[in-house]
ROTORRO-796616 format. One record per residue (C-alpha): z, x, y; residue in three letters; residue number from 1. Coordinates in Angstrom, 3 decimals, padded with zeros to 6 digits, m for minus. Each point is the difference from the previous one (the first is absolute). Last residue first. Layout:
N
       pz       px       py res   n
        Z        X        Y ALA NUM
...
//
This chain:
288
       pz       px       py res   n
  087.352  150.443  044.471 UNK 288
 m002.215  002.422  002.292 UNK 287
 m003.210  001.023 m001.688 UNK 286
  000.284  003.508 m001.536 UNK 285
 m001.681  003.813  000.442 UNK 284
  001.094 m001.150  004.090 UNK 283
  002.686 m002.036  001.588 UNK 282
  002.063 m000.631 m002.516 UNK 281
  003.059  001.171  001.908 UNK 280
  000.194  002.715 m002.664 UNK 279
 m003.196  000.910  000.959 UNK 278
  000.786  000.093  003.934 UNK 277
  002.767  002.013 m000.583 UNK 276
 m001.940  002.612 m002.434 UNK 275
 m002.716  000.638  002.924 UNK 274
  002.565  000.306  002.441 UNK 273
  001.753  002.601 m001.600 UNK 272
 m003.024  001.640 m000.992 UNK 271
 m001.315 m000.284  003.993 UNK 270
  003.526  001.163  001.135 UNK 269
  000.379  003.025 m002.342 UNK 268
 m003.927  001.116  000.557 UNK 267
  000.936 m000.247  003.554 UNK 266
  003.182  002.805  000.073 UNK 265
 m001.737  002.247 m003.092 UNK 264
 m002.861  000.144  002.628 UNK 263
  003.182  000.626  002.972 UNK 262
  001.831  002.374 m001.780 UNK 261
 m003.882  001.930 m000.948 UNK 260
 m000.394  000.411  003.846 UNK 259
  003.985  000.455  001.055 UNK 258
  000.438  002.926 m002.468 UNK 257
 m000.498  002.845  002.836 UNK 256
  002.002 m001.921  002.161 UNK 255
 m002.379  000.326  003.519 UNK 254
 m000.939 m002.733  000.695 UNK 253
  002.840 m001.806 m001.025 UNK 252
  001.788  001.009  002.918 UNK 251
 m002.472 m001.865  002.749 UNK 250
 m000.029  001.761  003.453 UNK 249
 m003.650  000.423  000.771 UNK 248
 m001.266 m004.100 m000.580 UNK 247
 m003.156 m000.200 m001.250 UNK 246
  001.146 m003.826 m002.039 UNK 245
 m001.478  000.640 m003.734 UNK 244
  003.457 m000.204 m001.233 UNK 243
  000.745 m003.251  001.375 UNK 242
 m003.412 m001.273 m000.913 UNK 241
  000.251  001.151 m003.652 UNK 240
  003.359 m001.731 m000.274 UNK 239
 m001.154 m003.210  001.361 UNK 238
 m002.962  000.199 m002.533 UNK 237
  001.741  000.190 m003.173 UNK 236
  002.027 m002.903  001.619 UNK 235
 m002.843 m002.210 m000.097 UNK 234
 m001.677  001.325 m002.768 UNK 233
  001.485 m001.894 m002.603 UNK 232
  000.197 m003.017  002.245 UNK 231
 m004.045  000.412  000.383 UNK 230
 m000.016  000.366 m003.972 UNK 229
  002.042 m003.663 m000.826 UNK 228
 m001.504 m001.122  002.525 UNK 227
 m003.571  000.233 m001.683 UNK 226
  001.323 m000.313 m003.368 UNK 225
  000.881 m003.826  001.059 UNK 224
 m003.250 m000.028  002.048 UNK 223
 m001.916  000.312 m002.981 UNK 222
  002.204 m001.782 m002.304 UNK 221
 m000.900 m002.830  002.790 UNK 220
 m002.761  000.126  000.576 UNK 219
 m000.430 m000.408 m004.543 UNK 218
  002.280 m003.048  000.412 UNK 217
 m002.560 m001.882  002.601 UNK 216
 m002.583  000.905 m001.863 UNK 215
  001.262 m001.371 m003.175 UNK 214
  001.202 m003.129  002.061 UNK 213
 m003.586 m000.561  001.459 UNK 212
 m001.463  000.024 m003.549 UNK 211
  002.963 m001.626 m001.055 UNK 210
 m000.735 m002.975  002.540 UNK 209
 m003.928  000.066 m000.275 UNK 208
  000.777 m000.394 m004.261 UNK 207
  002.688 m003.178  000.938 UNK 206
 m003.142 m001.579  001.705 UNK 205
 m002.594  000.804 m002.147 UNK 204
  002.338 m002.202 m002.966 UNK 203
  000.868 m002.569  002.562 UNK 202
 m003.559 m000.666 m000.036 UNK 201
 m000.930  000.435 m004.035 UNK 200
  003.137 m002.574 m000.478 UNK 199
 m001.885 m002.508  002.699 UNK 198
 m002.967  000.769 m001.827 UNK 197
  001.240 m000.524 m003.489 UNK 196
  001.416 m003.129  001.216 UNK 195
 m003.542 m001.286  000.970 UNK 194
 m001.963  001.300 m003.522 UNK 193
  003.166 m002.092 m002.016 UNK 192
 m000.406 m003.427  002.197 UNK 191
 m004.156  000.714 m000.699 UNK 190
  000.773  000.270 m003.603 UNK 189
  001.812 m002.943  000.140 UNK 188
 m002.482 m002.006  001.611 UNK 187
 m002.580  000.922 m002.571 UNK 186
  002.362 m001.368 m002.461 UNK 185
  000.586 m002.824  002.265 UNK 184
 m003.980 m000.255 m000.162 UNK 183
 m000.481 m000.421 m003.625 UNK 182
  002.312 m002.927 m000.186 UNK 181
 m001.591 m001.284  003.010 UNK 180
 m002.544  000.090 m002.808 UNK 179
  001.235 m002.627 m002.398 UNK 178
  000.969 m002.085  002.731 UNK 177
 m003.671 m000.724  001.554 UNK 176
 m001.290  001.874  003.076 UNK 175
 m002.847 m002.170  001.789 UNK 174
  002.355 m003.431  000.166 UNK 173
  002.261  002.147  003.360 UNK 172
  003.004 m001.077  000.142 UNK 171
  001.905  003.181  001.781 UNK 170
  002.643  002.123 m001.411 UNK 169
 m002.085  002.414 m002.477 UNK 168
 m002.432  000.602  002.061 UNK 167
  001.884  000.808  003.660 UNK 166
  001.688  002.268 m002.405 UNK 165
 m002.348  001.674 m000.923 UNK 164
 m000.750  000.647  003.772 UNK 163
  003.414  000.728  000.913 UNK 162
 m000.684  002.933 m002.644 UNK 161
 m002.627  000.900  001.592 UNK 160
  001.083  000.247  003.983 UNK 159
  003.112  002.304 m001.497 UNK 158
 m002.882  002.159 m001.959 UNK 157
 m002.177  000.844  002.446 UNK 156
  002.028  000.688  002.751 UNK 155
  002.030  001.927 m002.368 UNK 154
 m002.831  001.880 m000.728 UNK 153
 m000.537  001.581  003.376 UNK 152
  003.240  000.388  000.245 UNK 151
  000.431  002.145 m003.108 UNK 150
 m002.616  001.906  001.041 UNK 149
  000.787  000.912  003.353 UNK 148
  003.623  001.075 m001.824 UNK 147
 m002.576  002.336 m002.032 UNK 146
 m002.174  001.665  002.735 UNK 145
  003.757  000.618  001.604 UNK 144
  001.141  001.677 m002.933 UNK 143
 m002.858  002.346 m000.460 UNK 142
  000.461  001.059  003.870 UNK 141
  003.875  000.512 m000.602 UNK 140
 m000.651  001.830 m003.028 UNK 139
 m002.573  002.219  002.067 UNK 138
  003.022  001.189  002.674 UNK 137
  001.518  001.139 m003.104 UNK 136
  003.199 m000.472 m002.568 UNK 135
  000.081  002.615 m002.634 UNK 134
  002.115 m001.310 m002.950 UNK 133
  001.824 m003.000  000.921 UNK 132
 m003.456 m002.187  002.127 UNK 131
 m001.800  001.944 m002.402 UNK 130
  001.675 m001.891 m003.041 UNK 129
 m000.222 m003.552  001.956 UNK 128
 m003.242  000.631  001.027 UNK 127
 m001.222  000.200 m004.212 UNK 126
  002.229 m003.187 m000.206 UNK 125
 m002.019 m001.331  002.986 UNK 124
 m003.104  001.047 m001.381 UNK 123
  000.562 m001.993 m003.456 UNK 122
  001.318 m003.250  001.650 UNK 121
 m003.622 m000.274  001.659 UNK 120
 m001.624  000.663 m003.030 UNK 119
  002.015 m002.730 m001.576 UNK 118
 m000.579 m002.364  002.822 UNK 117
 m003.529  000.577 m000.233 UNK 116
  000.046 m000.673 m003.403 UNK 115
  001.983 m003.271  000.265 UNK 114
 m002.045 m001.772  002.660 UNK 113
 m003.675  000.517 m001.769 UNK 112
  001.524 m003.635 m002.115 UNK 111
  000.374 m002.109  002.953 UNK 110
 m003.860  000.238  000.542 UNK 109
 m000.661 m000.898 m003.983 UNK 108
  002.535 m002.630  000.045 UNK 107
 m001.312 m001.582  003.090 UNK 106
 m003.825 m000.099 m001.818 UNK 105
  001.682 m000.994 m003.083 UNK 104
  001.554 m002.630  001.807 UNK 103
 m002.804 m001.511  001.847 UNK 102
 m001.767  000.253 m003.741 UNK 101
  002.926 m002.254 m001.323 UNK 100
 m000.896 m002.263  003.022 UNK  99
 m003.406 m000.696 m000.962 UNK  98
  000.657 m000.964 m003.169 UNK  97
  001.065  000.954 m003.208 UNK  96
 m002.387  000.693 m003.223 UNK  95
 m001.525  003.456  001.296 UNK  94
  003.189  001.528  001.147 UNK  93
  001.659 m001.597 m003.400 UNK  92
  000.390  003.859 m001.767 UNK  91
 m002.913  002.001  000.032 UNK  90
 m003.482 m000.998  000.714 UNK  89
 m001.567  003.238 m000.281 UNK  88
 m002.050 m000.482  003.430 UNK  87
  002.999 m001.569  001.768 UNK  86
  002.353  002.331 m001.209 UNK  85
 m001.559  003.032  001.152 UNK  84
 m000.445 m001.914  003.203 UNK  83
  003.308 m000.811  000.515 UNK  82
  000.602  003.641 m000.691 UNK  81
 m002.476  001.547  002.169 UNK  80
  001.132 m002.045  002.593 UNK  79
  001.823  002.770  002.300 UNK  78
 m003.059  002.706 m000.842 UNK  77
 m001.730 m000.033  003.662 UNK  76
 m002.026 m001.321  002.514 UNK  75
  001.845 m000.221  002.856 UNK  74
  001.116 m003.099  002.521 UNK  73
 m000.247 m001.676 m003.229 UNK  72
 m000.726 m003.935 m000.025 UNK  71
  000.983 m002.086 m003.144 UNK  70
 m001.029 m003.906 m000.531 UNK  69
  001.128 m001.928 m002.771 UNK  68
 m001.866 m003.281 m001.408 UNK  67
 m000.015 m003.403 m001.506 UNK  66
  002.846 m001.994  002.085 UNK  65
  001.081  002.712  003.011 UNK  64
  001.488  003.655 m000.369 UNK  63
 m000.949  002.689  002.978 UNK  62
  000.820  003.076 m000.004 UNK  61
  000.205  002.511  002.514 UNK  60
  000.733  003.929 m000.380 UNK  59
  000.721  002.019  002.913 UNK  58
 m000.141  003.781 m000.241 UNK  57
  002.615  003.087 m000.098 UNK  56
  000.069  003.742 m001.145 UNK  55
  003.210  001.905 m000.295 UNK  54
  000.716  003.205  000.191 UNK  53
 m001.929  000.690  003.248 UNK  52
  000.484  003.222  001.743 UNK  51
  000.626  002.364 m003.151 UNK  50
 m002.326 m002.324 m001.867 UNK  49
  001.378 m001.119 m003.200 UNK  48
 m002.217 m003.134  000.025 UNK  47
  002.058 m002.330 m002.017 UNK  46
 m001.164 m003.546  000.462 UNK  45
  001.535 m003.276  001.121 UNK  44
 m001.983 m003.206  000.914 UNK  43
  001.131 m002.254  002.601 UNK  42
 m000.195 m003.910 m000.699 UNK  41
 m001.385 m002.995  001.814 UNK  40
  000.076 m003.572 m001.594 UNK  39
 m001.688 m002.844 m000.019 UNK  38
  000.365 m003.175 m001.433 UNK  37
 m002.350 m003.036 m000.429 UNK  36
 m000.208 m003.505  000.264 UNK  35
 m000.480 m000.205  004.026 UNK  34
  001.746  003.513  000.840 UNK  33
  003.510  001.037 m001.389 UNK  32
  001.497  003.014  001.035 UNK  31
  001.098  003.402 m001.607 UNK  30
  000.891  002.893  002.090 UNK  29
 m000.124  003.763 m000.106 UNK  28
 m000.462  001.628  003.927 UNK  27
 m003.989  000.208  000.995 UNK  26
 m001.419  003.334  001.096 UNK  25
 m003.475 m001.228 m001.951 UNK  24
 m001.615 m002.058  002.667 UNK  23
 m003.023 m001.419 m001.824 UNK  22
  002.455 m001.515 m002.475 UNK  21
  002.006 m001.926  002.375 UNK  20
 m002.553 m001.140  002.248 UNK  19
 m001.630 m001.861 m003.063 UNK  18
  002.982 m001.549 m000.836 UNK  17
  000.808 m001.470  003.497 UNK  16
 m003.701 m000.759 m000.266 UNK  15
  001.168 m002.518 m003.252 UNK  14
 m001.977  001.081 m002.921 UNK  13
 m003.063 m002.380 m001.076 UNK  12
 m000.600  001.432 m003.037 UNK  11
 m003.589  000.425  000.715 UNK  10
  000.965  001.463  003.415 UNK   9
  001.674  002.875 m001.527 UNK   8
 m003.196  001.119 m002.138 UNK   7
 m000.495  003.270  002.063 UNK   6
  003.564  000.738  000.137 UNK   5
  000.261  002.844 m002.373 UNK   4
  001.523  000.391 m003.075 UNK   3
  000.069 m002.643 m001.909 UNK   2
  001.755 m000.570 m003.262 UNK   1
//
């Protein structure tokens, strides 16, 4: 496996081919150049990064008669395995071909797909409870990192999975039958990490719905025992206002009893009031 370009020309890679690996923002694909095939993938990692989640790098390989060719946008741990393999010589990686090692390489990518989707799937079930529980302005910003996410990596995956497919269909002599066999199963996973995104989606998208449902139902219990108190007091304070008018001729100004008649008068209405509009449901119950 190679991992830089500097022996490209020995190989005598198309410039098309060239381009594409120098320029590393490239969609997945597979085509077929002069005897050989080449494909771009997008590597998956977990970064758990409040503002990132998810890192992402282009991987190309390159299968032709006698030899494989990898490029890594970053240097990292995604071919540990293959290598692993390569250096114990377990199972037929060593024995098979060139385009058994294409495979593994593709396997190996397709492979990081299912732990980040897990980890994903884990926050928005942890969402999910805060989104019922105590529902805040910061959900909403946790939720949106996530949805960003999930469409980042569904226009990884989609473009992928067209891309092993693009294998597996065309008539290309460099991958043998034995390992398109290989390769649907890769496929497969790939079908499996792209429904799991559009479920993940609509997922984040039913959790910003009862996040803005739970508000909406908590303004309005608010404003439900809002009224229900200004109506309370509504009366109370038409009856205060009358009495508090300075007028000189007013006869219940002067009843000796009219003060404490008319506290005993507003504590009956508001207690009245108060059990009317709980038997109406109104408040201490929701409304059936």
């Amino acid at each position: 496996m190679a991992t830089s370009g500097s022996t490209c020309k020995g190989f005598g890679l198309h410039p098309l081919v060239l381009a594409d690996i120098v320029h590393v923002s490239q969609r997945p694909k597979s085509e077929r150049y002069e005897g050989s095939i080449f494909t771009v993938a997008r590597r998956l990692k977990w970064k758990g990064d409040p503002e990132d989640l998810v890192d992402e790098a282009q991987v190309s390989v390159v299968i032709a008669p006698g030899y494989v060719l990898s490029f890594q946008e970053q240097e990292d741990d995604v071919f540990n395995p293959v290598k692993e393999r390569l250096k114990l010589g377990i199972g037929i990686i060593r024995a098979a071909g060139p385009d058994y090692l294409g495979y593994a390489l593709l396997d190996a990518v397709i492979d990081g797909y299912l732990p980040v989707m897990d980890k994903v799937g884990e926050i928005l079930g942890s969402l999910e409870q805060r989104a019922l529980v105590h529902p805040t302005r910061a959900l909403t910003a946790e939720l949106s990192l996530v949805r960003r996410d999930l469409l980042a990596i569904r226009r990884d995956v989609w473009p992928q999975r067209e891309a092993l497919h693009a294998l597996l269909r065309g008539d290309a002599g460099e991958i043998s039958e034995p390992v398109r066999v290989y390769l649907r199963d890769v496929h497969d996973h790939c079908v499996q990490v792209a429904e799991m995104v559009d479920v993940y989606r609509e997922i984040g998208a039913e959790l910003h719905n009862m996040y803005v449902t739970t508000l909406t139902n908590r303004t309005n219990e608010v404003m439900k025992v809002l009224t229900v108190v200004a109506s309370i007091f509504i009366p109370l304070t038409f009856l205060v206002g009358v009495w508090g008018m300075n007028f000189e001729h007013m006869p219940e100004l002067s009843t000796r009893w009219g003060y404490p008649a008319v506290l005993a008068l507003l504590l009956v209405i508001g207690v009245s009031l108060g059990f009317y509009f709980r038997r109406k449901g109104w408040i201490g119950r929701s409304q059936e």
